[in-house]
C-alpha positions in Angstrom: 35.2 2.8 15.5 38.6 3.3 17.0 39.1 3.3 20.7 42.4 4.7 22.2 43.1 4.7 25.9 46.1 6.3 27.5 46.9 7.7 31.0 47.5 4.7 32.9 50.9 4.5 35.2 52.3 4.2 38.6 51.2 5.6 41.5 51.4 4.9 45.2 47.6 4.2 47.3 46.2 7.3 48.3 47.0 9.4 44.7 44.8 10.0 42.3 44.9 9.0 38.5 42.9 9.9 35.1 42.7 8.0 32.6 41.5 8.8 28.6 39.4 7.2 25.9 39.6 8.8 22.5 37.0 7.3 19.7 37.8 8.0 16.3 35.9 6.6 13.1 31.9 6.4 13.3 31.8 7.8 16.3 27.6 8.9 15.9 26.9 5.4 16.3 27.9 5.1 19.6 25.3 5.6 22.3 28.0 4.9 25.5 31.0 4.6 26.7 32.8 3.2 29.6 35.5 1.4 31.5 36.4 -2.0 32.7 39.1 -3.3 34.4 40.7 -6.8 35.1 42.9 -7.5 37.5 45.6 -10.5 37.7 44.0 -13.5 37.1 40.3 -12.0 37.9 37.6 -11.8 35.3 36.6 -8.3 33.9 34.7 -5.9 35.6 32.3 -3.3 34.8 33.8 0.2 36.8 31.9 2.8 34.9 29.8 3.7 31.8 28.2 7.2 30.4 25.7 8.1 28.1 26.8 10.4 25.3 24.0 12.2 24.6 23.4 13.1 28.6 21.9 11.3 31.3 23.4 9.9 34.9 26.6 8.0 34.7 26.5 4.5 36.0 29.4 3.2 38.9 30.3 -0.1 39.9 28.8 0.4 43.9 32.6 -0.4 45.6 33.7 2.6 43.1 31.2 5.2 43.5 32.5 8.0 45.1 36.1 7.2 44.5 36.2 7.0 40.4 34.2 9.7 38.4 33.5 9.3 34.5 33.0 12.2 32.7 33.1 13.3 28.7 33.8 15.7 25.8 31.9 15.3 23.2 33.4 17.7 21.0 36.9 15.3 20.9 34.9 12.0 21.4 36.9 11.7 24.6 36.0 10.0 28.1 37.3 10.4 31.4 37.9 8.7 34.4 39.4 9.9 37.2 40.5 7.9 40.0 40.7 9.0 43.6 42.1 7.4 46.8 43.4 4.9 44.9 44.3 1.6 46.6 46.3 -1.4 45.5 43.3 -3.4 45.0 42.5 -0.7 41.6 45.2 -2.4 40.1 44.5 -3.5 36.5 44.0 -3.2 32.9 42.0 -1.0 32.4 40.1 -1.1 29.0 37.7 1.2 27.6 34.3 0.6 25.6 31.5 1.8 23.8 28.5 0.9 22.8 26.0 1.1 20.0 22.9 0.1 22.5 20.9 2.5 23.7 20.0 0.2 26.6 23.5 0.9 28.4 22.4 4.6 28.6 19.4 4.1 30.7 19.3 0.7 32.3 22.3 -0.2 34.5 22.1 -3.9 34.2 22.7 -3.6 30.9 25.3 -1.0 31.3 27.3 -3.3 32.9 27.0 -6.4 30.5 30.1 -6.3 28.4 28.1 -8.2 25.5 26.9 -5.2 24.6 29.6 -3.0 24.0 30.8 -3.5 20.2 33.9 -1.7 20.4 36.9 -1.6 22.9 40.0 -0.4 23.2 43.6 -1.8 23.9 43.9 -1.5 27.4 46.3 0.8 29.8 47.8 -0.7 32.5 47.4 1.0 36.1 49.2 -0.1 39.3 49.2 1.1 42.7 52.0 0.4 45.4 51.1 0.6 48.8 
């Protein structure tokens, strides 16, 4: 499995952003997908993760309500769009996807990065204040 992201960029706090994960390869094995992001010289962080065969997205709690994951399954493709954005949001962020069905209906495991098998390269968002 192939995992492209694109969409990141520059944008001033207040705008919003959305940014793309497009899977390509085995893509029936997966059972999730999501997004993590790291900042500067911060560790990586869970923001968001979705179940591809239904079921309640799972936020970071200082994100929900802000960011929003969503998917296509018919082009293998996730979502997330960012709202409000603050300077704080900026980092990598890198998308992910699982083969564990765990991370579709527990969220402590959703958020373990240990069990996502695949990621992708990273795009880079910033946000001037």
């Amino acid at each position: 499995v192939q995992l492209q992201a694109s969409g990141g960029g520059l944008v001033q706090a207040g705008d919003s952003l959305r940014v793309s994960c497009a899977a390509s390869g085995r893509t029936r094995s997966l059972d999730a997908m999501g997004w993590f992001r790291q900042a500067p010289g911060k560790e990586r962080e869970f923001v968001a993760s979705v179940s591809l065969s239904g079921g309640t997205p799972f936020y970071a709690d200082s994100l929900k309500g802000r960011f929003t994951i969503s998917k296509d399954n018919a082009k293998n493709t996730v979502f997330l769009q960012m709202d409000s954005l603050k300077p704080e949001d900026t980092s990598i962020y890198y998308c992910a996807a699982s083969t564990s069905t765990l991370t579709t209906y527990v969220k402590d495991y959703a958020t373990r990065q240990t069990l996502y098998n695949y990621w992708g390269q990273g795009t880079q968002v910033t946000v001037s204040s």
